[in-house]
Chimera marker file (.cmm) of the C-alpha trace (Angstrom):
<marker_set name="trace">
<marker id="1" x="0.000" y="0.000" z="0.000" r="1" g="1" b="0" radius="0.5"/>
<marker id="2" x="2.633" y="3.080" z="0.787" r="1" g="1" b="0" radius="0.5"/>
<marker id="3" x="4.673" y="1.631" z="-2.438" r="1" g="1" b="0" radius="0.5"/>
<marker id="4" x="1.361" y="2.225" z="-4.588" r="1" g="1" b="0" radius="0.5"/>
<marker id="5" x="1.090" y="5.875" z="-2.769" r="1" g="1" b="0" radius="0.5"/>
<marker id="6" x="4.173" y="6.964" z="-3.203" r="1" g="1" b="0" radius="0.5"/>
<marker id="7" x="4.264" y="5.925" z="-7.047" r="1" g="1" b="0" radius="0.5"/>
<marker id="8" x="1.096" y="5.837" z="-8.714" r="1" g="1" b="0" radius="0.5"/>
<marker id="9" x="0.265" y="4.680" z="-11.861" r="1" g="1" b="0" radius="0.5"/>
<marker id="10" x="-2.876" y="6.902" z="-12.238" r="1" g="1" b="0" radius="0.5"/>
<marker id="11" x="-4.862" y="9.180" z="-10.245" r="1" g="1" b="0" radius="0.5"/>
<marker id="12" x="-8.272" y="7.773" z="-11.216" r="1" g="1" b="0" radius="0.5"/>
<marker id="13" x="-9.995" y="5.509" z="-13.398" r="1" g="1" b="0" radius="0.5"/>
<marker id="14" x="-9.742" y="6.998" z="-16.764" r="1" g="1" b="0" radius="0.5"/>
<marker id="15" x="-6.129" y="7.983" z="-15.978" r="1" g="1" b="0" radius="0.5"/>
<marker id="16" x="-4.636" y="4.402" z="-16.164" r="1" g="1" b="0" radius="0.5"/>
<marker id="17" x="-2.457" y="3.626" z="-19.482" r="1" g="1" b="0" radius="0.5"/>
<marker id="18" x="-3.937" y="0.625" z="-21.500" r="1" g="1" b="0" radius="0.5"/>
<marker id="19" x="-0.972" y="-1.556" z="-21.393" r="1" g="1" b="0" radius="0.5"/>
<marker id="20" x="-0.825" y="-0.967" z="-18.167" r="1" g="1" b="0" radius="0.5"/>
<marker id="21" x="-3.966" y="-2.568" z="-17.469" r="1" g="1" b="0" radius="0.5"/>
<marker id="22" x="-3.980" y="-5.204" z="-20.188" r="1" g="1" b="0" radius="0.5"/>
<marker id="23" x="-0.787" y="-6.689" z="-18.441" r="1" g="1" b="0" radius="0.5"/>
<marker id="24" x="-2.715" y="-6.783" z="-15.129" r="1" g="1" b="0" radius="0.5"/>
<marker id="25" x="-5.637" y="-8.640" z="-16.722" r="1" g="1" b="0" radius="0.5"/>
<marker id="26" x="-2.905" y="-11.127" z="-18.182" r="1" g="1" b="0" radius="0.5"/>
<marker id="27" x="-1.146" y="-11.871" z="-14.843" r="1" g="1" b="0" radius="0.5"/>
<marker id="28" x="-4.588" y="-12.247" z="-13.198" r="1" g="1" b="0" radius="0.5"/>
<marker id="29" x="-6.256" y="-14.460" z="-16.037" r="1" g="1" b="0" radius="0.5"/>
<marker id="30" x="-2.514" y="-16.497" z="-15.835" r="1" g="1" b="0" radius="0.5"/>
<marker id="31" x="-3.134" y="-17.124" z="-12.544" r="1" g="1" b="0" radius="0.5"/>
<marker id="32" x="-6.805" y="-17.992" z="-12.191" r="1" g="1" b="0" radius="0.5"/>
<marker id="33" x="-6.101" y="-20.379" z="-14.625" r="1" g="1" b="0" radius="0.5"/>
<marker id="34" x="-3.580" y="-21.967" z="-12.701" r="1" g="1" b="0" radius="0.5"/>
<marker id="35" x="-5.740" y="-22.251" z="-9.779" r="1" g="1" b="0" radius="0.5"/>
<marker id="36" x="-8.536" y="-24.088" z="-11.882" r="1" g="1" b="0" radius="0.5"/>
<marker id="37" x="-6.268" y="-26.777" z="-13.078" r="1" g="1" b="0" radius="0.5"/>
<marker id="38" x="-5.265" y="-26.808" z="-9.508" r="1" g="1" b="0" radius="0.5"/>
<marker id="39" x="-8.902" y="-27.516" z="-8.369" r="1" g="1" b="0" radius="0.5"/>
<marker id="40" x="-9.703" y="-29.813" z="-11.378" r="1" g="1" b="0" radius="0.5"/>
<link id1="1" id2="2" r="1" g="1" b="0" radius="0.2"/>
<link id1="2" id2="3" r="1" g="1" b="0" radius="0.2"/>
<link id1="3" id2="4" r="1" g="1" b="0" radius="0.2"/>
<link id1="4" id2="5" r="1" g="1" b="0" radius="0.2"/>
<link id1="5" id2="6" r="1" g="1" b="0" radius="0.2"/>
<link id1="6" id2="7" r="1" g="1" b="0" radius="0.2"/>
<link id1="7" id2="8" r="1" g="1" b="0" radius="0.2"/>
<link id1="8" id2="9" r="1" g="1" b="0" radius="0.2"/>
<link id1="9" id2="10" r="1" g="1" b="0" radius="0.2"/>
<link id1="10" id2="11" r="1" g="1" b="0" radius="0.2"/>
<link id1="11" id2="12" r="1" g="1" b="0" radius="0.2"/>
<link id1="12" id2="13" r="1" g="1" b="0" radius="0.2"/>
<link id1="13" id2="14" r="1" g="1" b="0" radius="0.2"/>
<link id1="14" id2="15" r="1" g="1" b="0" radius="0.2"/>
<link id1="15" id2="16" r="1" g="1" b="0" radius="0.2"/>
<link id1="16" id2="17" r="1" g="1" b="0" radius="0.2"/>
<link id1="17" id2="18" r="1" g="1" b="0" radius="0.2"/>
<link id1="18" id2="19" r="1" g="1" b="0" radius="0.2"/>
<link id1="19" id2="20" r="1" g="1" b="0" radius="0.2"/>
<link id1="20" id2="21" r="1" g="1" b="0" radius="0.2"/>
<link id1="21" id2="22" r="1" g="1" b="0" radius="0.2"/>
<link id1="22" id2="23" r="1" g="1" b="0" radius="0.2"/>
<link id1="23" id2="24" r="1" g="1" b="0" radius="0.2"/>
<link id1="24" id2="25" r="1" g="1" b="0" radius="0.2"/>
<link id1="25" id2="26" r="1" g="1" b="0" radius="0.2"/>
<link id1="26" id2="27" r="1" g="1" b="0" radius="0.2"/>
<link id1="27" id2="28" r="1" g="1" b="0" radius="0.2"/>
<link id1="28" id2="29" r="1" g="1" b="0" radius="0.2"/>
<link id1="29" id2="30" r="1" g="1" b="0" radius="0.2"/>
<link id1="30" id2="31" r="1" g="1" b="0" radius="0.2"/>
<link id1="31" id2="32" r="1" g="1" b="0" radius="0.2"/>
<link id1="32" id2="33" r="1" g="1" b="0" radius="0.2"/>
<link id1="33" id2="34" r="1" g="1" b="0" radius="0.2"/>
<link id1="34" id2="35" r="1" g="1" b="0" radius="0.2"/>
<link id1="35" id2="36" r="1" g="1" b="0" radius="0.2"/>
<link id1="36" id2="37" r="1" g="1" b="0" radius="0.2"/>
<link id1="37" id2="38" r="1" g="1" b="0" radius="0.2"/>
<link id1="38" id2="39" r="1" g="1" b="0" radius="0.2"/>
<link id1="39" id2="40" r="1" g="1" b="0" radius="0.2"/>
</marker_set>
């Protein structure tokens, strides 16, 4: 949490950069994968 505040990537919403939150989406979908074949 203090990392995030003292280096933001955005102040709000319609701030963020794309790639940005493209890469996020991939890491999370990566990993929620990984946890299904984990349950499966």
């Amino acid at each position: 949490m203090q990392i995030v505040a003292s280096n933001p990537l955005a102040l709000d919403e319609s701030s963020i950069d794309q790639a940005i939150l493209n890469n996020e989406k991939d890491i999370y979908k990566a990993s929620w994968t990984k946890f299904i074949r984990k349950m499966i």
